[in-house]
N, C-alpha and C positions, 0 to 999 in steps of 0.2 A: 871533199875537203872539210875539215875540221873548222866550226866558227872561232873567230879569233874571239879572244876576250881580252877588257881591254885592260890595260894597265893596273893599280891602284894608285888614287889622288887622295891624298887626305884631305877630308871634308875639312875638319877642325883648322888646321892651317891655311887652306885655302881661303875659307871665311876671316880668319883675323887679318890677311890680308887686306882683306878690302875694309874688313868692320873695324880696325881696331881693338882694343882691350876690351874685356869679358868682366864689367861689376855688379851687374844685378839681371834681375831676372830677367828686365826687358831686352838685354840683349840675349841671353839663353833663347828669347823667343823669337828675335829676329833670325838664329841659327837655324830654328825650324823653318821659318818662312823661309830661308836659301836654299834646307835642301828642298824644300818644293820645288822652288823656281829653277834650280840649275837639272832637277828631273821634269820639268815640262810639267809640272803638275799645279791644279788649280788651286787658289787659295781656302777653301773653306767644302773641298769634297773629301771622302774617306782617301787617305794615302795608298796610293802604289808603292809599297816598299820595295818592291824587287825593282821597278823604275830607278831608285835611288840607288842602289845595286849595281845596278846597271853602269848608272853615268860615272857616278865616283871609284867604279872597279872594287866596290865591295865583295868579298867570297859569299857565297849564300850560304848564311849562319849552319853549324852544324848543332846535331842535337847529340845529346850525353848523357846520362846519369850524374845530375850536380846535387847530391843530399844537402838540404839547409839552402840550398840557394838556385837563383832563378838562372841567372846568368854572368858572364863574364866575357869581358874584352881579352880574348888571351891571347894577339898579337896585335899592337897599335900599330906599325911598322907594316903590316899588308891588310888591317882592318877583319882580323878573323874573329867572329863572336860565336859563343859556345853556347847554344841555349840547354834549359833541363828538359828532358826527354818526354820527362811525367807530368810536367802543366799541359793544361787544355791549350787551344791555341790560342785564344784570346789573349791568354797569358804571356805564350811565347810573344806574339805579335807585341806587347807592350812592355816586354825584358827585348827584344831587339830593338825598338822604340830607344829603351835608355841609353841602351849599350853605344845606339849610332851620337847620344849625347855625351859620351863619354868620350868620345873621338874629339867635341868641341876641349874637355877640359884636360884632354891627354894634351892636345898642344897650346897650353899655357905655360907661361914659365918658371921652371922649378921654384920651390921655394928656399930660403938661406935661412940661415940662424936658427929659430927657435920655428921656424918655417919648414924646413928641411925635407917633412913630409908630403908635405901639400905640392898642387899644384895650382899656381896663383895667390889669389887672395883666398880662396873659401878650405875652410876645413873640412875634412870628410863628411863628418854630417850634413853639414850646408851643400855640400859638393850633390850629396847624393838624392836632396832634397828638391834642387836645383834640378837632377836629373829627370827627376819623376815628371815634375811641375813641365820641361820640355817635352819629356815623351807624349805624355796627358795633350801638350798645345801640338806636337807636329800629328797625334792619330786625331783629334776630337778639339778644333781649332776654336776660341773662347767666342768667337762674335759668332760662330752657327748655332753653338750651347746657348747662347743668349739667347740667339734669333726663336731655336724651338722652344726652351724652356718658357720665352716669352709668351710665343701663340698655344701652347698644348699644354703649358704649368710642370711644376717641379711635381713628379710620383714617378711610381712604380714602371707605371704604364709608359710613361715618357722614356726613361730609361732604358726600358727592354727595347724600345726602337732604335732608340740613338745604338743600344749596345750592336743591335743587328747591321745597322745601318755604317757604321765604323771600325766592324770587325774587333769591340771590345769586350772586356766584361760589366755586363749590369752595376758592379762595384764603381769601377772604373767610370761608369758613365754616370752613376750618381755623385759619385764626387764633384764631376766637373759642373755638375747641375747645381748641386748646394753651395759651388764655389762662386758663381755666377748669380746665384737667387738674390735679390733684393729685399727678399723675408726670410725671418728669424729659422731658416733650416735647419737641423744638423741632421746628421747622418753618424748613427751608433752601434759598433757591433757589439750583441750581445752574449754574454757563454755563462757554463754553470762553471762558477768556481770560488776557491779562499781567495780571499784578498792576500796580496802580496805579503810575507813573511810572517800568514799563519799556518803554513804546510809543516806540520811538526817534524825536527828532525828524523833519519830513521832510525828507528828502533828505542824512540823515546816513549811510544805508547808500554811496549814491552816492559821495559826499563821500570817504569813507576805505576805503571797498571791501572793509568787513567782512564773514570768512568766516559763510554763515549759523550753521555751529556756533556761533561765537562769541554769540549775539544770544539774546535771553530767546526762551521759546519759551512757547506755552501751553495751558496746563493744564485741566482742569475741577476749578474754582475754586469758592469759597461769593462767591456776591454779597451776597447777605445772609443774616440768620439772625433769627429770631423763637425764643423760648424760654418754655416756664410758669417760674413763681417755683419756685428752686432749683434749675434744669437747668442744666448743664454750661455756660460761655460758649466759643461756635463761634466763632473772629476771620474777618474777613472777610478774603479772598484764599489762605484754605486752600485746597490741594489733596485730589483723593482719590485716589488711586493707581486702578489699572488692572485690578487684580485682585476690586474691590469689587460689588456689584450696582448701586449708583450708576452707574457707570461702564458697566455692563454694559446698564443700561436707556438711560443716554445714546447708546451703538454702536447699540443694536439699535431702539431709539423702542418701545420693548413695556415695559409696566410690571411691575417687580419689585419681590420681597418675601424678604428672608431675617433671620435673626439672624447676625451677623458680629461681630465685630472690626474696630474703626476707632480710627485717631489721629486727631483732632480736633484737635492743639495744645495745649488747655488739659485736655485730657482724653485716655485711652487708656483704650477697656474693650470690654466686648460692649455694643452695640445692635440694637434691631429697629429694619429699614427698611422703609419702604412709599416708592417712587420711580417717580415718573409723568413721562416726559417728553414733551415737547410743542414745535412751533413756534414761534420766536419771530422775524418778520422772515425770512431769509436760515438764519439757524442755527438751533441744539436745544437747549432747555435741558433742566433734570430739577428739578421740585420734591419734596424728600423730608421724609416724617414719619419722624422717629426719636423714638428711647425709649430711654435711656442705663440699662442694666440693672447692671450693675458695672464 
């Protein structure tokens, strides 16, 4: 005999039931602790997603071909999620993460007027900012990121465990470390590139037959930057000069660690770095944890 399976329950509705309305993040996060608890699951171990699967009569995600994007809710109505085919699974695991958050703000309600789009209070970006910030609490819950970051410290090495330990990515789990540090963390990924809006049109070198000197050149730059509350603000499109272990791990693809002297733009002081660089596509980037010391 065939095992039955059971129905679909929408998670998102069932929770506003009892929760009430959806305005900030603490309740985003209370959504993750329910589907813990309505899948039997403990508060602060790596998640059983398919547990959750299970109870709420989720489909078990299928995988696709999604260029540009990681995943998508493509039936709220029986809870069917599309992952991409081609992330690692760390990946997939924290694109179903969002997706099952998405089920909380699918059943919000509509927005009117100048609202039309939305759903609730939060606009897209907020929505999906929201999303992560849950996905991030229901795989890697904030008080065990404390608890280790506490006893073993915010690095490298910290990270690759949690990442093992919660079935994430190393990224992913330094985030929630530098989210949680109570020292000047940030977390920065690095790449070779122009700063935004000097990639010359095409065909304007041609055009006027500019000497290469003349033409932006580039750099290893911050593409972005993540920071704990009170850390230094990094702008994006910084350079790091040549002489740093940033740079030094970016040359050589071998990860480095020293305390140095860095301009950052908005800051100038000593920090420690942990800089790990890696393939991305064609090029190399360098993902670094610093520690803004004075």
């Amino acid at each position: 005999m065939a095992e039955s399976v059971r129905a679909f329950h929408h998670p998102g509705r069932a929770f506003l039931r009892i929760h009430g309305p959806v305005q900030e993040l603490a309740d985003v996060y209370a959504y993750a602790g329910y589907l813990r608890r309505e899948a039997g699951l403990k508060p602060d171990t790596p998640v059983d997603l398919g547990a959750i699967y299970d109870h709420f009569g989720i489909p078990t995600p299928r995988q696709a071909p999604l260029p540009n994007q990681q995943g998508l809710l493509l039936n709220p109505e029986t809870g069917l999620i599309i992952i991409n085919e081609n992330d690692i699974a760390a990946r997939q695991r924290f694109t179903v993460a969002h997706e099952l958050m998405e089920l909380l703000f699918d059943a919000l309600p509509q927005g009117r007027g100048w609202a039309i789009g939305q759903k609730g209070p939060f606009s897209r970006h907020v929505k999906e900012k929201l999303c992560d910030r849950g996905a991030a609490q229901l795989l890697m819950p904030e008080s065990e990121i404390l608890r280790v970051g506490t006893k073993r410290g915010v690095s490298f090495q910290t990270a690759h465990a949690l990442a093992d330990r919660f079935g994430v990515s190393t990224t992913a789990a330094l985030v929630q470390l530098v989210r949680m540090s109570p020292h000047a963390h940030s977390l920065v990924m690095w790449n070779w590139m122009l700063k935004k809006g000097e990639q010359p049109p095409a065909g304007q070198l041609a055009l006027f037959d500019s000497p290469p000197e003349n033409q932006p050149q580039k750099k290893l730059r911050v593409q972005w930057a993540f920071r704990a509350a009170g850390s230094p603000h990094i702008p994006k499109n910084k350079s790091v000069p040549e002489h740093t272990s940033i740079y030094a791990a970016f040359q050589s693809g071998r990860f480095s660690a020293k305390e140095e002297t860095l301009d950052l733009g908005s800051v100038q002081g000593r920090f420690t770095t942990e800089n790990w660089p890696f393939q991305a596509g064609p090029g190399r980037r360098v993902l670094s944890l610093l520690e803004y010391l004075s």
